[in-house]
Backbone as XML, in Angstrom:
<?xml version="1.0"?>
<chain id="A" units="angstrom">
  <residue number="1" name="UNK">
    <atom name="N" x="109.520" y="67.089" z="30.144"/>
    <atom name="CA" x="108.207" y="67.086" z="30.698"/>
    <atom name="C" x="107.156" y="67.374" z="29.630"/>
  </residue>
  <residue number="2" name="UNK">
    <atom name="N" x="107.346" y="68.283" z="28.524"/>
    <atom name="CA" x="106.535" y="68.855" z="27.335"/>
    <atom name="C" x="106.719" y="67.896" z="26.549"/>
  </residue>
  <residue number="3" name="UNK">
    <atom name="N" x="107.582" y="66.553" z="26.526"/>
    <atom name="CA" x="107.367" y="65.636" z="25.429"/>
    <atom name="C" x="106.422" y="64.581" z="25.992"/>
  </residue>
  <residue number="4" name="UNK">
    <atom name="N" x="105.146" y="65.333" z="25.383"/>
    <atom name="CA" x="104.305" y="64.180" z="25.476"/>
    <atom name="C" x="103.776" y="63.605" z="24.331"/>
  </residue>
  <residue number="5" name="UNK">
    <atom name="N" x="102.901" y="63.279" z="24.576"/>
    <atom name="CA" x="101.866" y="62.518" z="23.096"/>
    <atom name="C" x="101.799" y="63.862" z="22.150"/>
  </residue>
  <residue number="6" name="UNK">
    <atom name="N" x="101.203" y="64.037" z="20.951"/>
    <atom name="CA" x="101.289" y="65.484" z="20.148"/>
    <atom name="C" x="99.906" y="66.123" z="20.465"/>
  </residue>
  <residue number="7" name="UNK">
    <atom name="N" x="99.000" y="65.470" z="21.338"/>
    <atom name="CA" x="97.898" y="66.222" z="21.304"/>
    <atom name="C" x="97.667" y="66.404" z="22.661"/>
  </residue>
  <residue number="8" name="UNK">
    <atom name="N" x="98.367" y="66.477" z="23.686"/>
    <atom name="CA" x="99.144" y="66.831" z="25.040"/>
    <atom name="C" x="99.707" y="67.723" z="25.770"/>
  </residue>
  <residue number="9" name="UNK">
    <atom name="N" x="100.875" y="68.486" z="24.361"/>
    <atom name="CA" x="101.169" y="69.120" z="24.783"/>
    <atom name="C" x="100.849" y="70.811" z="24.913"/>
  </residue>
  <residue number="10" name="UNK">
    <atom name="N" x="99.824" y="70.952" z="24.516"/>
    <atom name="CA" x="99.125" y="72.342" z="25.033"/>
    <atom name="C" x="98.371" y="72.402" z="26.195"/>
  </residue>
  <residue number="11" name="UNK">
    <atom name="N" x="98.029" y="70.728" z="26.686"/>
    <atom name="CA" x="97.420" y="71.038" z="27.677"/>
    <atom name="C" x="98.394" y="70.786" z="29.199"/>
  </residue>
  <residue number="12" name="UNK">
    <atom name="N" x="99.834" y="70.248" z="28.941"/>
    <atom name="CA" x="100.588" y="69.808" z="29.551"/>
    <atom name="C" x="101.256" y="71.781" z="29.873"/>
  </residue>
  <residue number="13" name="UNK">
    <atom name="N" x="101.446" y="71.988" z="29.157"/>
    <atom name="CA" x="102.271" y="73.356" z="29.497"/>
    <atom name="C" x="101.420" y="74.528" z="30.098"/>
  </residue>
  <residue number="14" name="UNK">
    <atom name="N" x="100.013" y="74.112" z="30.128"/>
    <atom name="CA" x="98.734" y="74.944" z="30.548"/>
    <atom name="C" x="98.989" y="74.383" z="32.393"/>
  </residue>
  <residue number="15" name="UNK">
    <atom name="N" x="99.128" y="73.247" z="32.137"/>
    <atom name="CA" x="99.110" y="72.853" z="33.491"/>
    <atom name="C" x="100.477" y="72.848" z="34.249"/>
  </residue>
  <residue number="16" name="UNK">
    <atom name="N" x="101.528" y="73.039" z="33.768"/>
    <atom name="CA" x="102.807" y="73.722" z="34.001"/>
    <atom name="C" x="102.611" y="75.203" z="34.554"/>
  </residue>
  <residue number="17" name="UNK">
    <atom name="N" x="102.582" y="76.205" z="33.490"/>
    <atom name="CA" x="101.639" y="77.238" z="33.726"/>
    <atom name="C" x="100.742" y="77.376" z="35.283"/>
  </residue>
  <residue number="18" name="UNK">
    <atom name="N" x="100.223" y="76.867" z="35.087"/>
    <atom name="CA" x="99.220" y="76.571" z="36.129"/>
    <atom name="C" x="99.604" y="76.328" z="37.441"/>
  </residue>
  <residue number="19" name="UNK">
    <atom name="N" x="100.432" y="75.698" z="37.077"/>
    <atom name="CA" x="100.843" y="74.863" z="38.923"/>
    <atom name="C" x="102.069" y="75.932" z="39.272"/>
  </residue>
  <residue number="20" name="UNK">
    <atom name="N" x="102.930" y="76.541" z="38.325"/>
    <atom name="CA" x="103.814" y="77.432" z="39.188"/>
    <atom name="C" x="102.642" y="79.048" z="39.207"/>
  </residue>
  <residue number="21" name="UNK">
    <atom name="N" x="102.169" y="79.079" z="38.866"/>
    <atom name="CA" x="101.246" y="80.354" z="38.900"/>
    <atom name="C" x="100.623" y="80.371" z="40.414"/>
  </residue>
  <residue number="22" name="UNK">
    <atom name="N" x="100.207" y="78.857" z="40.601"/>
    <atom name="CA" x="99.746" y="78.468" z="42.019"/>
    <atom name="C" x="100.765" y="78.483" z="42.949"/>
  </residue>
  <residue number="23" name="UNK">
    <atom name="N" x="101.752" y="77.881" z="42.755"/>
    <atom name="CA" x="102.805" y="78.354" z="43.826"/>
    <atom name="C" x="103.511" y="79.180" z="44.298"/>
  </residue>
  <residue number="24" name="UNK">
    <atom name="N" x="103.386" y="80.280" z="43.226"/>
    <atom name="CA" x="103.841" y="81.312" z="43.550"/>
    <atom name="C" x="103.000" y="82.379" z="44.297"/>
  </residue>
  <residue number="25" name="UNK">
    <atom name="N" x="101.944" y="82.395" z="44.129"/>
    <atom name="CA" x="100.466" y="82.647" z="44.541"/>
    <atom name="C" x="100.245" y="82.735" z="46.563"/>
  </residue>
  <residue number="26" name="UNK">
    <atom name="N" x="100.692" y="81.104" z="45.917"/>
    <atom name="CA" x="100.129" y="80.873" z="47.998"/>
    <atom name="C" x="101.825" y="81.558" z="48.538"/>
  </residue>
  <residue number="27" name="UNK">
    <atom name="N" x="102.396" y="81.001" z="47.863"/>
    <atom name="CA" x="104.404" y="81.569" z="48.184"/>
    <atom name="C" x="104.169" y="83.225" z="49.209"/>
  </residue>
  <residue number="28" name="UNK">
    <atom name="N" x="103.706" y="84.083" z="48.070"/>
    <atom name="CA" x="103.220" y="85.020" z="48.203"/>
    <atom name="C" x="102.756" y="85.703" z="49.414"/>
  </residue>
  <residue number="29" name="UNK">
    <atom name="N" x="101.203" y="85.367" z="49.286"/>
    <atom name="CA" x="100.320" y="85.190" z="50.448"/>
    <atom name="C" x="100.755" y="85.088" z="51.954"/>
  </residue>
  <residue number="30" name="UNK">
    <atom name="N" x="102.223" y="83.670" z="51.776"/>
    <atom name="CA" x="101.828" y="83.271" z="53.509"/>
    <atom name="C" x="102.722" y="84.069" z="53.957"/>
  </residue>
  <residue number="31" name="UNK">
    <atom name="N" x="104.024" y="84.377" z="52.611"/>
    <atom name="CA" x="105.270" y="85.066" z="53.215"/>
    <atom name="C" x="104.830" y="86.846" z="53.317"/>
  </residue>
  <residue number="32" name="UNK">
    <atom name="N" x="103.844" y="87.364" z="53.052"/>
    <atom name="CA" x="102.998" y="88.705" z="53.656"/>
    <atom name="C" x="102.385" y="88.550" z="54.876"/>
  </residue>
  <residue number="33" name="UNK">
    <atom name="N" x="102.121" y="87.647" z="55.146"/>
    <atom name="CA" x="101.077" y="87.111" z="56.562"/>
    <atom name="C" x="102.242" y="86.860" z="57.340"/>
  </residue>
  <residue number="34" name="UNK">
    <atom name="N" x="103.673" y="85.496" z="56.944"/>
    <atom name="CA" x="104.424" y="85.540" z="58.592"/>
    <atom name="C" x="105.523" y="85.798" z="58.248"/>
  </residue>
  <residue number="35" name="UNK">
    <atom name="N" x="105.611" y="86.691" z="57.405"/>
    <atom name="CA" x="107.320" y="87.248" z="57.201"/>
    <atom name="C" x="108.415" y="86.185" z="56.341"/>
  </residue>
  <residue number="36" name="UNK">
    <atom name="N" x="109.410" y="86.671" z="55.735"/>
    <atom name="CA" x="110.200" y="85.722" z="55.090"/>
    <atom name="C" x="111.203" y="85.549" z="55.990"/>
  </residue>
  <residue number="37" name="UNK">
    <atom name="N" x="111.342" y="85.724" z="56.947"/>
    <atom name="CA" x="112.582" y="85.260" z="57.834"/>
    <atom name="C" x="112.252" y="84.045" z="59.078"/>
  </residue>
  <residue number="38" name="UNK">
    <atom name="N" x="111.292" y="83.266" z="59.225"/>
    <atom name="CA" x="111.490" y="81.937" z="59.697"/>
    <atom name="C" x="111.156" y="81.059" z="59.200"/>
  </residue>
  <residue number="39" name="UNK">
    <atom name="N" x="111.579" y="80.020" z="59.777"/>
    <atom name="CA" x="111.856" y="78.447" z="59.078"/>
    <atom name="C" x="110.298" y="78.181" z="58.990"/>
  </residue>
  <residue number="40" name="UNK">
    <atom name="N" x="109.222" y="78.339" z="59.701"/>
    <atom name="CA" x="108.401" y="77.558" z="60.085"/>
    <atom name="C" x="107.249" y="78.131" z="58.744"/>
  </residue>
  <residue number="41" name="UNK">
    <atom name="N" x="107.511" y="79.608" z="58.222"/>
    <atom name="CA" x="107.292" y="80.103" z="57.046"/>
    <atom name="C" x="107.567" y="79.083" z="55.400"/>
  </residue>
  <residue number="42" name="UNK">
    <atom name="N" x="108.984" y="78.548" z="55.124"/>
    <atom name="CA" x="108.999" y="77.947" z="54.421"/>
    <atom name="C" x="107.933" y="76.457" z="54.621"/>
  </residue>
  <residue number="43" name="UNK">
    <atom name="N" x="107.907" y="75.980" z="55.942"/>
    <atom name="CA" x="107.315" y="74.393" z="56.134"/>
    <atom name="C" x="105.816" y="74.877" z="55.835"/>
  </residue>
  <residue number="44" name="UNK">
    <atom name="N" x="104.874" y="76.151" z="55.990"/>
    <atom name="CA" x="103.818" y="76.929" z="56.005"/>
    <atom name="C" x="103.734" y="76.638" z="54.098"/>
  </residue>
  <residue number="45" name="UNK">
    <atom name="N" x="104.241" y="77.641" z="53.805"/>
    <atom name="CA" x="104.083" y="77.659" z="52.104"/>
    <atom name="C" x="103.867" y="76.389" z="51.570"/>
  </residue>
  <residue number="46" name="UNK">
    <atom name="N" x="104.811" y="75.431" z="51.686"/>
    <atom name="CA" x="104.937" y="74.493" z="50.851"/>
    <atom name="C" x="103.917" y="72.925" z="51.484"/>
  </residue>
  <residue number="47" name="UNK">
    <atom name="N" x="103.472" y="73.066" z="52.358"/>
    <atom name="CA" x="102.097" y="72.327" z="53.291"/>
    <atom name="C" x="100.925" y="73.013" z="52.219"/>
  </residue>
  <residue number="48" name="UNK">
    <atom name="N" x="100.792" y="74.277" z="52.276"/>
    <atom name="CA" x="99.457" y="74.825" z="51.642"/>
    <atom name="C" x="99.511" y="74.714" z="50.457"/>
  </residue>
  <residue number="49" name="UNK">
    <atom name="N" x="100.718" y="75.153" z="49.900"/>
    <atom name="CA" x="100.529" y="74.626" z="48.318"/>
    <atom name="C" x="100.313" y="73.923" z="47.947"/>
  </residue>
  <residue number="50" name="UNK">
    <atom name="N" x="100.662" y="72.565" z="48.584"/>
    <atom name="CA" x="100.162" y="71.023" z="48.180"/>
    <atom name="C" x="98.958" y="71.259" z="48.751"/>
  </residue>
  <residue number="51" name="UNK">
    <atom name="N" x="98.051" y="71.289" z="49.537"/>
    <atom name="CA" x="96.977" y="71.154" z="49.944"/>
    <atom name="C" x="95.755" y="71.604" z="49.226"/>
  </residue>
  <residue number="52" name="UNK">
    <atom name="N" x="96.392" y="73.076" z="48.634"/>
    <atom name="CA" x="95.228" y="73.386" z="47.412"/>
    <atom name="C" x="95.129" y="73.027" z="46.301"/>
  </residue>
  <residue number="53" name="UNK">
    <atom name="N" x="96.200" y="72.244" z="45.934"/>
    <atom name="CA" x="96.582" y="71.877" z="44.601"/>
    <atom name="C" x="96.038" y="70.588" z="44.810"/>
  </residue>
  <residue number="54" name="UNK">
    <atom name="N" x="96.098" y="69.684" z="45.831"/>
    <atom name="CA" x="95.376" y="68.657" z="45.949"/>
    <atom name="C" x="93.721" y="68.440" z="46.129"/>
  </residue>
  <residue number="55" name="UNK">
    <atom name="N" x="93.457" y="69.825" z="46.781"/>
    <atom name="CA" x="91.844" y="70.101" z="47.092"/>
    <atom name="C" x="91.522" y="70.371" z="45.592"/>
  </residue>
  <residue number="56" name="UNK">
    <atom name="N" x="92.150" y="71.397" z="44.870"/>
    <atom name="CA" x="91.969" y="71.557" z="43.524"/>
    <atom name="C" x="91.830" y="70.299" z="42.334"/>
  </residue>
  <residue number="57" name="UNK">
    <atom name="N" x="92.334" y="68.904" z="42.899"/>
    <atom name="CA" x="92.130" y="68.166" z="41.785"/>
    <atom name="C" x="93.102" y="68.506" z="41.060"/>
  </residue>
  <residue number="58" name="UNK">
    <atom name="N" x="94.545" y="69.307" z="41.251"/>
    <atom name="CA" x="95.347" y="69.501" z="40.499"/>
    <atom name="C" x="96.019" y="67.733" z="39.933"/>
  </residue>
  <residue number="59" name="UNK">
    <atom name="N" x="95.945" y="67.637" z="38.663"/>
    <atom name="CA" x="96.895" y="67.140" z="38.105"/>
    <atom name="C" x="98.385" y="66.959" z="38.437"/>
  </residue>
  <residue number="60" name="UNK">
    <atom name="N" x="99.268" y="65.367" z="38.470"/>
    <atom name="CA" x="100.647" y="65.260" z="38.823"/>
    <atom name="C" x="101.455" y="66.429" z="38.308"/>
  </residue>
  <residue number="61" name="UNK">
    <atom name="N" x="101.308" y="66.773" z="37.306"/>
    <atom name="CA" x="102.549" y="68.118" z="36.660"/>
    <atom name="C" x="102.054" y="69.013" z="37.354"/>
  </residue>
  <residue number="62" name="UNK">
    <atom name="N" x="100.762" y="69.792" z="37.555"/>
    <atom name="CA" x="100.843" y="70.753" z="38.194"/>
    <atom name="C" x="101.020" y="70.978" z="39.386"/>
  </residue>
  <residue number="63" name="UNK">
    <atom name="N" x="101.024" y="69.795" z="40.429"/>
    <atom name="CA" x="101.215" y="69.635" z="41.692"/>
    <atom name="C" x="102.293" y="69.319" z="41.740"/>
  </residue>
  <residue number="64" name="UNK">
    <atom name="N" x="103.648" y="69.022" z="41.191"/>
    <atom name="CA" x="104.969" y="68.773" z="41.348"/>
    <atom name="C" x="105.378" y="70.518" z="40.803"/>
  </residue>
  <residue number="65" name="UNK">
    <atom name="N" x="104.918" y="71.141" z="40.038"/>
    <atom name="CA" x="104.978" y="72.381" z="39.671"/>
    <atom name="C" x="104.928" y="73.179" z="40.866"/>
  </residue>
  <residue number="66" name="UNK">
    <atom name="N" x="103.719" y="73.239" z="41.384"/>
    <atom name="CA" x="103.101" y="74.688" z="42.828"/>
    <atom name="C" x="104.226" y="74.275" z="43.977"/>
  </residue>
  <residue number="67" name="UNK">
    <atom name="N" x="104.957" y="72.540" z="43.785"/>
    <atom name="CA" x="105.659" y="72.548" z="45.064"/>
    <atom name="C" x="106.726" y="72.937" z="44.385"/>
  </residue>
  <residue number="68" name="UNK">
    <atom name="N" x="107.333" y="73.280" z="43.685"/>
    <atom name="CA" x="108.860" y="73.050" z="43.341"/>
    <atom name="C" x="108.875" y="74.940" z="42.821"/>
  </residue>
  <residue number="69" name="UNK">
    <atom name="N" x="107.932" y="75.529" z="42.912"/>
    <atom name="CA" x="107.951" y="76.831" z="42.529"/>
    <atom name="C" x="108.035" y="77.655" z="43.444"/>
  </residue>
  <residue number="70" name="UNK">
    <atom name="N" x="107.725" y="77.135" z="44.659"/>
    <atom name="CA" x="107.586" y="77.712" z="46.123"/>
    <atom name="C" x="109.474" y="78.514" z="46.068"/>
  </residue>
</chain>
């Protein structure tokens, strides 16, 4: 994923960085609000994470990042 072009990759690992920082973030958040023990919790997290990451204008790496960090 970090092999990119040579003048890329600082901003590629910023946005790596970035997108699991975000997913772990909302991860966080919803599983304090409805508990880590139902299903409807995991479908919760990973709906919002994409949603802010998409409202955010997040970039493909960092939005495959916030979901896959959940």
């Amino acid at each position: 994923m970090l092999a990119q072009v040579r003048g890329q990759r600082t901003r590629r690992a910023v946005e790596v960085i970035l997108g699991v920082a975000g997913g772990v973030l909302v991860a966080d958040v919803v599983i304090q609000a409805l508990g880590p023990n139902n299903t409807w919790t995991i479908f919760t997290v990973i709906l919002l994470t994409l949603t802010v990451a998409v409202a955010v204008r997040a970039s493909a790496v960092a939005l495959v990042q916030a979901a896959v960090s959940v």
